[in-house]
C-alpha positions in Angstrom: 0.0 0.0 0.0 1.5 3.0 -1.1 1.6 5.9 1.7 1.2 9.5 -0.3 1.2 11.4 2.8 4.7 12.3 1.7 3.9 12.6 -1.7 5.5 16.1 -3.9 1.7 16.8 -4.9 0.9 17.3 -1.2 3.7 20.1 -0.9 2.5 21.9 -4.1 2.8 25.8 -3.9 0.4 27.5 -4.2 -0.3 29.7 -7.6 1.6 32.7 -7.5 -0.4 36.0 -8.2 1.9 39.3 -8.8 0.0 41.7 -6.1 -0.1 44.1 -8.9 -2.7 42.2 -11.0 -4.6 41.6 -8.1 -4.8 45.5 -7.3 -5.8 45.9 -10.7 -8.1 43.7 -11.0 -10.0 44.5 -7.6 -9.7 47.9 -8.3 -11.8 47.6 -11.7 -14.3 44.9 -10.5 -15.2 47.8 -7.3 -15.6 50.3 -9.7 -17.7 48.2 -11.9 -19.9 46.9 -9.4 -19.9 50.5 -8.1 -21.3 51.8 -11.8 -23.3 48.8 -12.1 -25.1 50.2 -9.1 -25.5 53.2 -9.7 -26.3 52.9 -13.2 -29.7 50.5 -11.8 -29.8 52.7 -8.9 -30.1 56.0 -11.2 -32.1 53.9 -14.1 -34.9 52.6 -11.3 -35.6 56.3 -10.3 -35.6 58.0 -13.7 -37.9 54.8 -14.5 -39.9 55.2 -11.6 -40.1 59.5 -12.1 -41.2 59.4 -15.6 -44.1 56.8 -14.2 -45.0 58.8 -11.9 -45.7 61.6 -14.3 -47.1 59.9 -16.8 -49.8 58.2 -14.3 -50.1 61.9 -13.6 -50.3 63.3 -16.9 -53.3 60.3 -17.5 -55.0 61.5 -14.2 -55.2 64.8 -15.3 -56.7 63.5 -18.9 -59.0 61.7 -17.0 -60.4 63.9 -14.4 -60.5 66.2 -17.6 -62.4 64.3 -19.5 -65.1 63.3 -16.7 -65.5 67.1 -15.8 -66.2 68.0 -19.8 -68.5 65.1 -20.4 -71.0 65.3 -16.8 -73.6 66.7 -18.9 -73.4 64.0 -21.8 -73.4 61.4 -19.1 -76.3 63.0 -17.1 -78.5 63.5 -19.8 -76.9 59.6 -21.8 -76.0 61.6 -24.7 -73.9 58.2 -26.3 -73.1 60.1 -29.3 -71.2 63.1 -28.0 -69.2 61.3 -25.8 -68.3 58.9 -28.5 -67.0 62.2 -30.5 -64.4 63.4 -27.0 -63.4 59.9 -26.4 -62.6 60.3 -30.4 -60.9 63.7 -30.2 -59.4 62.8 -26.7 -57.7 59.5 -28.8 -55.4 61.2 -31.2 -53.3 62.3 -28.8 -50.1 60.0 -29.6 -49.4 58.5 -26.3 -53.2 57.5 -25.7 -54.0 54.0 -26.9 -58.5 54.8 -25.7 -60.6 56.7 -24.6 -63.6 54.9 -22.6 -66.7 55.8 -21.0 -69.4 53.8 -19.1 -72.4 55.1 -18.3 -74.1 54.4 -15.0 -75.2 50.5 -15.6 -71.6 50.2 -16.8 -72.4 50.0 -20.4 -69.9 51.6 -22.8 -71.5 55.0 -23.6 -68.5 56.0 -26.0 -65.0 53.9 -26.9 -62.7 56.2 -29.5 -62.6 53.8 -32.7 -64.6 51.3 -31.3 -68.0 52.2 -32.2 -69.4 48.7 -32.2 -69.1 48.2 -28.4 -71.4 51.1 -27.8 -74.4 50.3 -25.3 -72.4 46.9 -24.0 -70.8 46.2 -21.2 -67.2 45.1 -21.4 -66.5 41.5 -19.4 -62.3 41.4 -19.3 -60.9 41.5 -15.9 -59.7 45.2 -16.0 -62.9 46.5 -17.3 -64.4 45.6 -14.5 -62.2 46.8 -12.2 -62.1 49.9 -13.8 -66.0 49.9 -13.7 -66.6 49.3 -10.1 -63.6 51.9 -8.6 -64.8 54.3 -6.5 -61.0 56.2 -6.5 -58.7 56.5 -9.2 -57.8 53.9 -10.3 -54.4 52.8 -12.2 -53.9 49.3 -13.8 -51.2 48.4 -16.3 -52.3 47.1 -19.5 -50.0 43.8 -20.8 -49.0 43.9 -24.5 -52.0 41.9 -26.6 -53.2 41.3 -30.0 -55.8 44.3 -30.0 -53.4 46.5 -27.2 -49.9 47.7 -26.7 -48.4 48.0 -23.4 -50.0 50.5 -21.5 -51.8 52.0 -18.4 -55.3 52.2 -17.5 -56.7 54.9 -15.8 -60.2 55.3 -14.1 -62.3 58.0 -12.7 -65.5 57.9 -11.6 -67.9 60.7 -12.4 -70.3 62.2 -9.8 -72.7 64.4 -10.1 -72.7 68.0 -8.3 -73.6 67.2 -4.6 -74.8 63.3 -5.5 -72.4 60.8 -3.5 -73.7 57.9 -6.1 -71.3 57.0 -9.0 -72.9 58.3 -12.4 -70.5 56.7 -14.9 -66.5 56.0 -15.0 -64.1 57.6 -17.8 -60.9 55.5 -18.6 -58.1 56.3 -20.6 -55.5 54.0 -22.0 -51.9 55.8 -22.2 -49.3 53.7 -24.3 -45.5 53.4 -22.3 -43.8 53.4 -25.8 -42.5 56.7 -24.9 -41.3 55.9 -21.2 -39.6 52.5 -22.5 -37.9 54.8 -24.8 -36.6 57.7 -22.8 -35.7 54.9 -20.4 -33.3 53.0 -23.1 -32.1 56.3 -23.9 -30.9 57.5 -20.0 -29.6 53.4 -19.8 -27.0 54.6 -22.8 -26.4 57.5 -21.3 -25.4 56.0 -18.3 -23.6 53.2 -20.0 -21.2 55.3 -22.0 -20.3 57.6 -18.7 -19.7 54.2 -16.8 -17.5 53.1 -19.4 -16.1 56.5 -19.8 -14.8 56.3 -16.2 -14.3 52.6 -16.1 -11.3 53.1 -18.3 -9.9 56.3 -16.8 -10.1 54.1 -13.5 -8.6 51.3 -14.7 -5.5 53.8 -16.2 -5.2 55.4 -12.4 -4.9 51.9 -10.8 -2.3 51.0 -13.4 -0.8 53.6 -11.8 -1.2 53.2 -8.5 -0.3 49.8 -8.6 3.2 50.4 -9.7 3.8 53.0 -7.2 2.5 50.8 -4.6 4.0 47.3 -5.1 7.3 48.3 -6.0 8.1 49.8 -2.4 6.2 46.6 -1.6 8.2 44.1 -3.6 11.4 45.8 -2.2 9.8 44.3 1.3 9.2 41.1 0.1 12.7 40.9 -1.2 14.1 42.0 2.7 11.4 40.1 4.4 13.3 36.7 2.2 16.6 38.0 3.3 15.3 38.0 6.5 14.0 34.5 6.6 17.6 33.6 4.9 19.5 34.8 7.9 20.6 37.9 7.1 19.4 40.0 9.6 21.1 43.3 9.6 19.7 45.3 6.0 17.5 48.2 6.7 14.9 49.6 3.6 15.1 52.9 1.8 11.6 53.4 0.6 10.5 56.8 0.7 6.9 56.8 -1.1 5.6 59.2 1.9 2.7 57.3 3.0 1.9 54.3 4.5 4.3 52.0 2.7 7.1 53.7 3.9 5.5 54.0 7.6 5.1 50.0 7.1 9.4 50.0 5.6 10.3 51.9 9.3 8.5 49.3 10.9 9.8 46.5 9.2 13.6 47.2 10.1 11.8 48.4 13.5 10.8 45.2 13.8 13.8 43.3 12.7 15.8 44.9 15.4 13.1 43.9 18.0 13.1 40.2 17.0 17.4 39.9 17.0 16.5 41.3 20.9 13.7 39.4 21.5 15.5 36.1 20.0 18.4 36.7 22.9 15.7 37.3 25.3 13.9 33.9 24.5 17.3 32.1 24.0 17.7 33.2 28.1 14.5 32.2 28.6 14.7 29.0 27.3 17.8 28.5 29.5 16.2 29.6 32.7 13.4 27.1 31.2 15.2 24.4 31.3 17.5 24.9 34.6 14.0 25.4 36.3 12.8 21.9 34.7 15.8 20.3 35.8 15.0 22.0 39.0 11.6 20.4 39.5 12.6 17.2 37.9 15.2 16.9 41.0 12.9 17.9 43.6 10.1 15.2 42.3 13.1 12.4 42.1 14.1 13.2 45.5 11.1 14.0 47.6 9.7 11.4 50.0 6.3 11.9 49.3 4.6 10.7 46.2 2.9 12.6 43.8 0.8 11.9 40.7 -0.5 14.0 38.0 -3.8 12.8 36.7 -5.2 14.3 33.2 -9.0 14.7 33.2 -9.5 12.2 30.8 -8.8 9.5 33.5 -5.3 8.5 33.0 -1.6 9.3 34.9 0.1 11.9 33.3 3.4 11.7 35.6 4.4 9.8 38.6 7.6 10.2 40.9 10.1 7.7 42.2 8.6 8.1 45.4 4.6 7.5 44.1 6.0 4.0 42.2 8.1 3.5 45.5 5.5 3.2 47.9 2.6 2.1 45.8 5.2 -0.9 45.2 5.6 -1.3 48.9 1.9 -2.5 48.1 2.8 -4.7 45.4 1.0 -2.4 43.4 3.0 -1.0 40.6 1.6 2.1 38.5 3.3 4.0 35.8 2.3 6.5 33.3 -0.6 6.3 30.2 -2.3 3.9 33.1 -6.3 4.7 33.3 -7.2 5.3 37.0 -9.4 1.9 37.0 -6.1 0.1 35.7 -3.9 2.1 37.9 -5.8 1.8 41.4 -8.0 -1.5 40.8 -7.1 -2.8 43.7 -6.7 0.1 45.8 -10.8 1.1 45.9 -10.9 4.0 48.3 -8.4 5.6 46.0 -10.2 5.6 43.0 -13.2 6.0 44.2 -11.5 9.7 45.5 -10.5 10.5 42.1 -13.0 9.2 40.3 -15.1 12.5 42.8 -12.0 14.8 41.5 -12.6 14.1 37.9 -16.7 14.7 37.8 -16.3 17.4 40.1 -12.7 18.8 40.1 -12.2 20.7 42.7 -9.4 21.5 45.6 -10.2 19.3 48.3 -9.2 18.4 52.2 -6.3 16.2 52.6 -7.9 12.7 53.2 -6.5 9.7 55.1 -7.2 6.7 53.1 -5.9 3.1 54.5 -4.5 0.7 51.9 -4.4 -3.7 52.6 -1.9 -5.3 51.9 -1.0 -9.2 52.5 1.6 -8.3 55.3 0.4 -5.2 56.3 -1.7 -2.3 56.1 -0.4 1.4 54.9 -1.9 4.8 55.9 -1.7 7.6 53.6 -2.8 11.4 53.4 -4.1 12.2 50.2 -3.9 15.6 49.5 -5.5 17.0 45.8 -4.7 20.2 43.8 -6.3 21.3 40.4 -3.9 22.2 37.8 -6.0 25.3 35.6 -5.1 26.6 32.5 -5.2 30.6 31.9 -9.2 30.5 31.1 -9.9 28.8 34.9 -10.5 25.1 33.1 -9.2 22.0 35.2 -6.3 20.9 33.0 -5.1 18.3 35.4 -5.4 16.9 39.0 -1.9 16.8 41.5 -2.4 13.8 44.0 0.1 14.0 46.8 0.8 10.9 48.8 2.1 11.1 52.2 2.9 8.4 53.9 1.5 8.3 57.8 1.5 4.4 58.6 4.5 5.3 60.9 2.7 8.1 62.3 -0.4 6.1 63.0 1.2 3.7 65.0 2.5 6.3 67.2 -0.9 7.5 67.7 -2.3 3.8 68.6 0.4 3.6 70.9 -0.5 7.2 72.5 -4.0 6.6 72.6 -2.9 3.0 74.3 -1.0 5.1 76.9 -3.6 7.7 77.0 -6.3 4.3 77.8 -4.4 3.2 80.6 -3.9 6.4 82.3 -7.9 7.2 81.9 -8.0 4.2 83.4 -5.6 4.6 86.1 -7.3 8.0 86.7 -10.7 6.1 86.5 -9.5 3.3 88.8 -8.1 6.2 91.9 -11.3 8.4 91.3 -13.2 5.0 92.6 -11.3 4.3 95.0 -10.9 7.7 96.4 -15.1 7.8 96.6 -15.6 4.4 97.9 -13.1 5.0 100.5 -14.8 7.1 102.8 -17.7 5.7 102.8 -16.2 1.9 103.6 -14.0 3.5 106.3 -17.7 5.5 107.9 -18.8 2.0 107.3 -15.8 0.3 109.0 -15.4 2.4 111.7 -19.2 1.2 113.1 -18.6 -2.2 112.5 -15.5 -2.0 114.7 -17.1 -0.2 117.3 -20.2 -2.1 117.0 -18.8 -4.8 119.3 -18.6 -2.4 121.9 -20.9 0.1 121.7 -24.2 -2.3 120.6 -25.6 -1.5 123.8 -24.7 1.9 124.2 -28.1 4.1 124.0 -28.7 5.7 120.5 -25.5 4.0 118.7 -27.5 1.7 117.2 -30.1 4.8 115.6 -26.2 6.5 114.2 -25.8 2.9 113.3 -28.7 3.0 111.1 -28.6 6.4 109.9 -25.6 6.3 108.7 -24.2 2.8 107.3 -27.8 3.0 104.4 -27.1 6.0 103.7 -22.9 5.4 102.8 -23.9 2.1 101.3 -27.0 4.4 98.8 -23.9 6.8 98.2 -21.7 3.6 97.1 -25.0 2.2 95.1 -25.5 5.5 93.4 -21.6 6.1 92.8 -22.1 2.6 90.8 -25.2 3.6 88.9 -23.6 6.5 87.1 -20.3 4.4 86.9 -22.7 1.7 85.3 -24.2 4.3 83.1 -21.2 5.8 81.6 -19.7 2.8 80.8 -22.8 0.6 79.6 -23.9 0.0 75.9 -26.3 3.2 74.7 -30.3 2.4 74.5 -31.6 5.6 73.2 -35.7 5.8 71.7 -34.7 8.9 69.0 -38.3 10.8 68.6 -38.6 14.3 66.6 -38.7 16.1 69.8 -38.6 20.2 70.6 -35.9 21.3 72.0 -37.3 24.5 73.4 -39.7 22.8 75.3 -37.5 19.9 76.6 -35.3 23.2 78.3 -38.7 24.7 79.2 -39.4 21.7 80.9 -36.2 21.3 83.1 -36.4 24.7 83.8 -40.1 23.7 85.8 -38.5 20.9 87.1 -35.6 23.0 88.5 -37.1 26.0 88.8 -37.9 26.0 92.6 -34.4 25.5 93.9 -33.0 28.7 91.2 -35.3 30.6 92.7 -33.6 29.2 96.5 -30.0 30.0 95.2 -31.3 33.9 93.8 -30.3 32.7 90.4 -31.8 34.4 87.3 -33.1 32.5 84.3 -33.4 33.5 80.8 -33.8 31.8 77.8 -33.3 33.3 73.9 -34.3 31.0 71.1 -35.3 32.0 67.6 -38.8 32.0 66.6 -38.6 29.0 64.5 -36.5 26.1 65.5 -36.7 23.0 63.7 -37.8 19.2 65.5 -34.6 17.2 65.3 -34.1 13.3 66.5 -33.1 13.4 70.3 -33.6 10.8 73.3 -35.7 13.3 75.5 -35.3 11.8 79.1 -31.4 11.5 77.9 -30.5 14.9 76.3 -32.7 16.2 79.7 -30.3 14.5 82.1 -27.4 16.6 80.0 -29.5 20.0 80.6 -30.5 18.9 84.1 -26.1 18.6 85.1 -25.6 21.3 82.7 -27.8 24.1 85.0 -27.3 22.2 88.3 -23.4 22.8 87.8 -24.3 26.7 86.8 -26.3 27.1 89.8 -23.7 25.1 92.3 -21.4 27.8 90.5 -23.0 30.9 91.5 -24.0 30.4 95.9 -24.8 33.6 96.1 -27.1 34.5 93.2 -26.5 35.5 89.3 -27.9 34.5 86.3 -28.1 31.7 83.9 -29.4 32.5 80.3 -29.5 29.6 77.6 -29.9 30.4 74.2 -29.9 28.9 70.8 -29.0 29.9 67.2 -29.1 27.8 63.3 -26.5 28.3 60.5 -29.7 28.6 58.3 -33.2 30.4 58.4 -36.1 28.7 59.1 -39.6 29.1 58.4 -42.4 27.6 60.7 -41.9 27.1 64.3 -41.2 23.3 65.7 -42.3 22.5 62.0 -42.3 18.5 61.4 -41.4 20.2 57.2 -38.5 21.8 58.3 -35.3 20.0 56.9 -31.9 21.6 57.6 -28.5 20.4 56.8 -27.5 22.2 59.5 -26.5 22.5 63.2 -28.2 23.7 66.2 -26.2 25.3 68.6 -27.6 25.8 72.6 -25.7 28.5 74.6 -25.4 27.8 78.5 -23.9 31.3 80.1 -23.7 31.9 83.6 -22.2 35.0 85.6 -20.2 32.5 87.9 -16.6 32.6 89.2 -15.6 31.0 85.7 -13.4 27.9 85.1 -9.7 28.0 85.7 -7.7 27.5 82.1 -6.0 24.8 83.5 -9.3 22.4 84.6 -11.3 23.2 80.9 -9.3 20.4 79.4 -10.5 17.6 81.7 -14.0 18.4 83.1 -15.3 16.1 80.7 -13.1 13.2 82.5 -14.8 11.0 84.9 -14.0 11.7 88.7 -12.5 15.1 88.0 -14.2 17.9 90.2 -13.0 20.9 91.7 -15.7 21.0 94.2 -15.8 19.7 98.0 -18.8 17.8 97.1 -19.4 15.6 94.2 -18.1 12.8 91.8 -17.0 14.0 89.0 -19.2 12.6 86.7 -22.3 14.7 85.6 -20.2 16.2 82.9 -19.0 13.1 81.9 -22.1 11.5 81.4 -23.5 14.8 79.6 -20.5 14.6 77.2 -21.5 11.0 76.8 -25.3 11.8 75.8 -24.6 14.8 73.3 -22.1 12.2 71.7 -24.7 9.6 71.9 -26.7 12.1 69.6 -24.3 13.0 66.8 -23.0 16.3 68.5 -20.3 17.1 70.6 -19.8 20.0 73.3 -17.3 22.8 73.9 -16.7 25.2 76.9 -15.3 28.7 76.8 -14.6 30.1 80.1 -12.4 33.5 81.9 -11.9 33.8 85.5 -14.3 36.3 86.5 -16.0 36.7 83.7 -18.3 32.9 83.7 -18.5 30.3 82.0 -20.4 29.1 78.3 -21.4 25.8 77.0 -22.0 25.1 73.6 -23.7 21.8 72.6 -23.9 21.4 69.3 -27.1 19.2 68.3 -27.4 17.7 64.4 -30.6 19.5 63.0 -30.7 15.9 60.1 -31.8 12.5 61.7 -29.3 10.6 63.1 -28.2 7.5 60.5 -29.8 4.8 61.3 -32.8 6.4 63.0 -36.3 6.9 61.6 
């Protein structure tokens, strides 16, 4: 099969047409299409004037003749307006003269006096015969006719409004065909006139011009030749010289700009070696992904550790090819492609037979100058190391909880055992002594309840959650611990305020739960302020709502509830670990009601924060989901 992709025809110049010819022959085809125009242009008005006064000229013959004849017609005198329609004919240019009397019978025709007393049945007769106006209708070239105009005006009588008869008169366009061929030559011999005096002028023109302009061509060759340094003595005075200046301008500009790009292209390609190092020797990988789905570069360091996974990738790979068997991966930039965007660095865990690798993705969107995703960076950073590290902490951070956990239980237990203790001891002794057995009795229940009730939270904070999620109102939940509480606020002098939008949303909580949170939550406020303040909750959404407590509202959203007081505040060094179980800086107390609140707005899909300054109280944010809960109805 022979392969004429090379072949000589493909490479074939193309014609060559001196720029001289050309001029000319642009020049003369303008300046005959301009004549042309205006010749039509010109011979469509003249035609259209001379019309227009001959259609006047027959008017005026018409309305002429139907003033001189009322009388005849009035009185149906036939034969004396046979004799004007007669003497009204030998005018040259009019072909007839009709008239119709009131019926529309012919009451005189010039030369035609066989048709008097009928009525005439061809289409413009009748026309003619049942205007009202003037009326103008040409007449087509026939047998009995030459090409003319009709004219028709009715006659009415002297204060009559009906139609008494119609006079038409037929005017030949002999003469307006001929004084139109005669302006056409006239035009035609001026066009020709100055179609040769232009096409002498362009002659002329054209060697002035393209001479100046071949002398460009010839420098613009020796340019393309090499030899730079020539300069262009034209001096026409006029644009072709302007365009000379410019061209050795321009010459001059390209020997500078061609040492300015020739130091580009070095710094080019010491910056590409640059990069090239850098991607060889950095530790984490990175891939290049075009955004029709396949690699466009990958470092040492990206084939290194996807290797480490017996997973080796290289460039021209499609994503599905390239990270088959790495799922979470693709998946990721499968979501960069259809939506390519810069996203949050992502930890994604890889399997492999021996082991399993941890690595932070991080994504970056390469754009072109119009803001359209060219092509998406993938950095890989390997973290398995560092996740280790953090089991390990975590592992350390588990036992001392525990620890912590395990000398918080003991530390309560203890003193009621050693009240409990004490009266056994003496109990030997004192049995019989008079009211030891009622401070017996008092007081070994009521350590044993404080050991049964230090087990019950301890039981609760530890065991598995069973929570009954209902579309509940917030607002009225805190309305209702408020009445439940209310009494001993009012004991303490506490003030309570509460500032919720006017429409909050239902969301999914576990009422008697979440209540146990607010109930800790304000008793902790209250044990904070002994001698009096105020406590003001308050709530707030990222997003408007419409409709109060609406079972239609549906916001992505959270809701956020605000617990303030006007306490002493929390010292900075105790907000880290008042969520921790057993720790308390109060003389009374276990140390778990925050605990166990944390544990319930987890238990919800929130979480809680605390901002505090000595002096200046104490806040609580609980942050609530305003969606169902996965999982929950």
């Amino acid at each position: 099969m022979t392969d004429h992709s090379l072949s000589p025809q493909f490479f074939k110049k193309p014609r060559f047409i001196p720029l001289r010819y050309r001029f000319i022959f642009l020049t003369t085809s303008m300046l005959a299409l301009i004549l042309a125009t205006l010749a039509l242009a010109i011979g469509f008005q003249q035609s259209m004037t001379i019309r227009r006064q001959l259609e006047a000229r027959g008017v005026a013959i018409a309305q002429s003749l139907a003033a001189t004849s009322l009388a005849d017609i009035l009185t149906y005198n036939y034969i004396a307006l046979e004799r004007s329609a007669n003497q009204a004919a030998q005018d040259p240019d009019i072909i007839y003269v009709i008239f119709h009397d009131k019926e529309n019978r012919v009451a005189g025709f010039s030369g035609r006096s066989d048709l008097q007393n009928k009525s005439l049945a061809d289409p413009i007769s009748r026309k003619a015969t049942g205007a009202t106006k003037v009326l103008i209708q040409e007449v087509e070239t026939s047998a009995a006719l030459e090409d003319g105009l009709d004219i028709a005006v009715a006659i009415y009588p002297p204060k009559i409004e009906e139609r008494w008869g119609t006079v038409r008169v037929g005017l030949s366009l002999a003469s307006l065909h001929r004084q139109i061929r005669q302006m056409q030559l006239t035009i035609l011999a001026v066009g020709l006139v100055a179609l040769i005096c232009g096409i002498v002028i362009s002659l002329w023109n054209a060697k002035r011009i393209t001479q100046p302009l071949k002398d460009l061509v010839s420098g613009t060759q020796k340019a393309v030749a090499g030899q730079w340094d020539q300069s262009l003595p034209v001096r026409t005075g006029d644009e072709v010289q302007v365009l000379a200046n410019d061209f050795t301008i321009m010459i001059r500009e390209i020997i500078s700009h061609r040492q300015q790009l020739e130091n580009r292209l070095e710094e080019i390609q010491r910056l590409q070696r640059y990069t090239e190092r850098v991607l060889t020797t950095m530790n984490d990988g990175l891939i290049t992904i075009a955004m029709q789905g396949t690699l466009s570069t990958v470092n040492p360091a990206a084939h290194r550790l996807l290797a480490d996974l017996n997973h080796p990738i290289d460039t021209g790979m499609s994503i599905h090819e390239a990270f088959k068997q790495l799922p979470d991966l693709e998946n990721y930039v499968q979501v960069l492609l259809e939506h390519p965007k810069d996203q949050n660095p992502r930890e994604i865990a890889m399997n492999h037979e021996a082991h399993q690798a941890f690595y932070l993705i991080g994504s970056g969107i390469l754009k072109d100058n119009h803001g359209h995703a060219q092509e998406i960076i993938l950095n890989l950073h390997d973290i398995t190391e560092l996740k280790h590290l953090e089991a390990m902490m975590r592992q350390n951070e588990r036992l001392a909880a525990l620890g912590t956990l395990a000398a918080g239980m003991a530390h309560e237990i203890r003193n009621p055992l050693s009240a409990i203790k004490t009266f056994v001891q003496l109990l030997p002794r004192k049995l019989n002594k008079p009211g030891f057995l009622d401070k017996f009795n008092r007081t070994v229940p009521r350590e044993l309840r404080r050991i049964n009730m230090l087990v019950d939270d301890l039981l609760e904070l530890a065991r598995a959650p069973k929570y009954e999620f209902k579309k509940e109102c917030v607002r009225e939940l805190i309305g209702q611990t408020f009445d439940l509480l209310g009494e001993e606020l009012r004991t303490r002098g506490i003030q309570s305020e509460t500032f919720f939008p006017e429409n909050i949303p239902l969301i999914q909580i576990d009422a008697n739960q979440l209540a146990k949170a607010f109930q800790n939550l304000i008793l902790n406020a209250a044990q904070a302020m002994p001698d009096g303040g105020r406590l003001s909750i308050g709530a707030r959404l990222g997003t408007d709502i419409n409709g109060s407590c609406d079972q239609t509202a549906d916001v992505d959203e959270w809701l956020t509830l605000i617990f303030s007081d006007t306490g002493p505040g929390i010292n900075p060094d105790d907000v880290d670990n008042i969520f921790n179980p057993f720790y308390t800086t109060k003389d009374h107390g276990t140390g778990l009601g925050l605990a166990i609140t944390h544990k319930v707005v987890v238990e919800h899909g929130g979480h809680i924060e605390v901002q505090s300054k000595l002096g200046q109280g104490a806040q609580f944010f609980i942050y609530l989901p305003v969606k169902p809960l996965d999982g929950e109805a």
